[in-house]
C-alpha positions as CSV (number, residue, x, y, z in Angstrom):
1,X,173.3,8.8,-27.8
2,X,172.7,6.7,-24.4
3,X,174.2,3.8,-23.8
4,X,171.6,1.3,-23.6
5,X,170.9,-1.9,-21.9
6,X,171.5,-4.3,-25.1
7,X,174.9,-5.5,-26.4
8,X,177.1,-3.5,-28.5
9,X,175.9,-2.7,-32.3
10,X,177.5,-1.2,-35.0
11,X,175.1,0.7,-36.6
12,X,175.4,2.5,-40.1
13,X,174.9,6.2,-39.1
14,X,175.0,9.0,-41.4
15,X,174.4,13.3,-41.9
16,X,171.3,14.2,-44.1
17,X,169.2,17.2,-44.8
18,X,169.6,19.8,-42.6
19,X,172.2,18.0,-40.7
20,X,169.7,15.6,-39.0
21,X,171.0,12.8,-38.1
22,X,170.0,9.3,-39.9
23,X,170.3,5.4,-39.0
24,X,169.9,2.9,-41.6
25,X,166.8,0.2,-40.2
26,X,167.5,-3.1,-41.8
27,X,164.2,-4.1,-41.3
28,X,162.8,-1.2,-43.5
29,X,165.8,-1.2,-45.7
30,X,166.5,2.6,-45.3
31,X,167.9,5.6,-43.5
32,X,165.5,7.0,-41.0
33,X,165.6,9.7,-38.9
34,X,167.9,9.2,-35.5
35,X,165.6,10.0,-32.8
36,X,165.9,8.9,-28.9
37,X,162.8,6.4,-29.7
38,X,164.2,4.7,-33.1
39,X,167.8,4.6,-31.0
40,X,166.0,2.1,-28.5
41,X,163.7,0.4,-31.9
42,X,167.2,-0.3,-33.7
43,X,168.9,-2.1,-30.5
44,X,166.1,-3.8,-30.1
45,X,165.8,-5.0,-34.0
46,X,169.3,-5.8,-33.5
47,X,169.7,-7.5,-30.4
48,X,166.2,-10.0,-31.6
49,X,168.2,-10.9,-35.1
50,X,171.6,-11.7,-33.5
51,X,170.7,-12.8,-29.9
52,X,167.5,-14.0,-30.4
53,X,167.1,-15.2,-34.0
54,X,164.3,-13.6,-34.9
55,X,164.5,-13.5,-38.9
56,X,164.4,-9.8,-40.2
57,X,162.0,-10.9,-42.8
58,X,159.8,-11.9,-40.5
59,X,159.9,-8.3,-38.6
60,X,157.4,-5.5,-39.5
61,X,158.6,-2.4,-37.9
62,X,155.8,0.9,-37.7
63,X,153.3,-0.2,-40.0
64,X,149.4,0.7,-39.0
65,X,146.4,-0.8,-38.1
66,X,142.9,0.4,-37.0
67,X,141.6,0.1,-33.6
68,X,138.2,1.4,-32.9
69,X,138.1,2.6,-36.2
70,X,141.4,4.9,-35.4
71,X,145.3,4.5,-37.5
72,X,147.6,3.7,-35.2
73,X,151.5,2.4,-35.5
74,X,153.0,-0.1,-33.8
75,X,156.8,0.3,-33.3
76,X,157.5,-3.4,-33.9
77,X,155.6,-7.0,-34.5
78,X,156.9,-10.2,-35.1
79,X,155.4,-12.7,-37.0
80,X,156.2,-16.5,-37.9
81,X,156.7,-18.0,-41.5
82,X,153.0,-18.4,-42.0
83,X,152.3,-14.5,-41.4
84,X,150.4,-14.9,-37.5
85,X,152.0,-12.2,-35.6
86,X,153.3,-13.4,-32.6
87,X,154.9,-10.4,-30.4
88,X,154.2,-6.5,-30.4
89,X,157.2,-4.6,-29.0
90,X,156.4,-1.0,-28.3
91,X,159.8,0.9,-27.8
92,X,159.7,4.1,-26.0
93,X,162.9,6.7,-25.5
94,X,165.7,6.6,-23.0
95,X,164.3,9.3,-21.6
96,X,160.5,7.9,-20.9
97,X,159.9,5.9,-17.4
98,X,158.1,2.8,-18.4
99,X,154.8,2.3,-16.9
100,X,151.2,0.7,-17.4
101,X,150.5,2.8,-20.1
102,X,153.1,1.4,-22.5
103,X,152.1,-2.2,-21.9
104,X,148.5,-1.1,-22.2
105,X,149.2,0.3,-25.9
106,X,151.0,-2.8,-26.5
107,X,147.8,-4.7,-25.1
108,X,145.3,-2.0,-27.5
109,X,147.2,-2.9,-30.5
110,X,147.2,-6.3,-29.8
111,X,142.6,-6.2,-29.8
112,X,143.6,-6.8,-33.0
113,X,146.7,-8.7,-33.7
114,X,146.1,-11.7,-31.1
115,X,149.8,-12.5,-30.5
116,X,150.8,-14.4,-27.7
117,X,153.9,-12.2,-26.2
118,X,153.9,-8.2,-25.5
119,X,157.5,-6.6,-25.2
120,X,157.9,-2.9,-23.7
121,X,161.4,-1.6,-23.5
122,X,163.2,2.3,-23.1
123,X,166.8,0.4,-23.7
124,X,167.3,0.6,-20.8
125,X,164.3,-1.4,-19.0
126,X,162.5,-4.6,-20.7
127,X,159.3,-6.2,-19.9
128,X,158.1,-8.9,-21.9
129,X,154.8,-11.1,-21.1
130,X,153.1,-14.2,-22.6
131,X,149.2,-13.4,-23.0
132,X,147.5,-15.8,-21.3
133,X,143.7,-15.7,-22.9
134,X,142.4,-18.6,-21.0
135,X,142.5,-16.0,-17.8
136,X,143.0,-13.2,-19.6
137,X,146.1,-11.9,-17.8
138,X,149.7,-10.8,-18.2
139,X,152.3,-13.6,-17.1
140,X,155.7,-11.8,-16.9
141,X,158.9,-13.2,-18.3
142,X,162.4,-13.0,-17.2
143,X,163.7,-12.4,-20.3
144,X,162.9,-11.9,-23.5
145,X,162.1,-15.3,-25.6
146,X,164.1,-16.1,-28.8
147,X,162.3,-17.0,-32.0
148,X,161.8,-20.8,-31.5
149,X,159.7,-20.5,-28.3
150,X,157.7,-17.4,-29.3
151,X,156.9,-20.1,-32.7
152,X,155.3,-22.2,-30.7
């Protein structure tokens, strides 16, 4: 797989059915299928747990919520320890040029959510923004925020 723009990982990586290859998510507590896309997700779970302590219990990783009466996924949400989501991450492949699109699906899931930060990433490129609802606009960040300043 491509190197990506996150520290080194070791990841537990194994063969299963057909060959496919398989990543254990930590969050989800399984094996999942190794795809471009859930390379990028497990960096990112990683690098928010050791870098920027984001508990692992407090991570939901593609659960589904209905917008305008339609399922959808979201690859990632953060929440605090009294269950308010605070951060949507939408993880894209490698391979995918990130543009106004993935922060806009970010900003569709978050209609109902609420939180206060938006994270897009490919691994290789990172944009995270605090929601600013008094103006209703995207302020960009630097970097991404660890746990204590998304909790507050």
């Amino acid at each position: 797989m491509q190197h990506l723009n996150f520290p080194e990982f070791n990841f537990n990586l194994r063969e299963g059915q057909n060959g496919r290859k398989l990543i254990f998510d930590p969050a989800r507590k399984r094996y999942v299928k190794l795809t471009p896309e859930e390379w990028v997700r497990q960096h990112l779970i990683n690098y928010l747990t050791t870098a920027k302590n984001v508990p692992l219990s407090l991570m939901a990783v593609e659960n589904g919520l209905k917008i305008n009466g339609m399922l959808q996924r979201f690859d990632l949400v953060i929440y605090n320890n009294t269950g308010k989501a605070m951060m949507i991450a939408e993880c894209k492949a490698f391979s995918v040029k990130l543009s106004t699109d993935a922060m806009f699906q970010a900003a569709r899931y978050n209609m109902n959510l609420k939180v206060d930060y938006l994270l897009i990433t490919n691994g290789l490129d990172h944009h995270c923004a605090h929601v600013d609802y008094s103006t209703g606009s995207l302020n960009f960040l630097e970097d991404i925020p660890d746990y204590k300043q998304l909790n507050k």
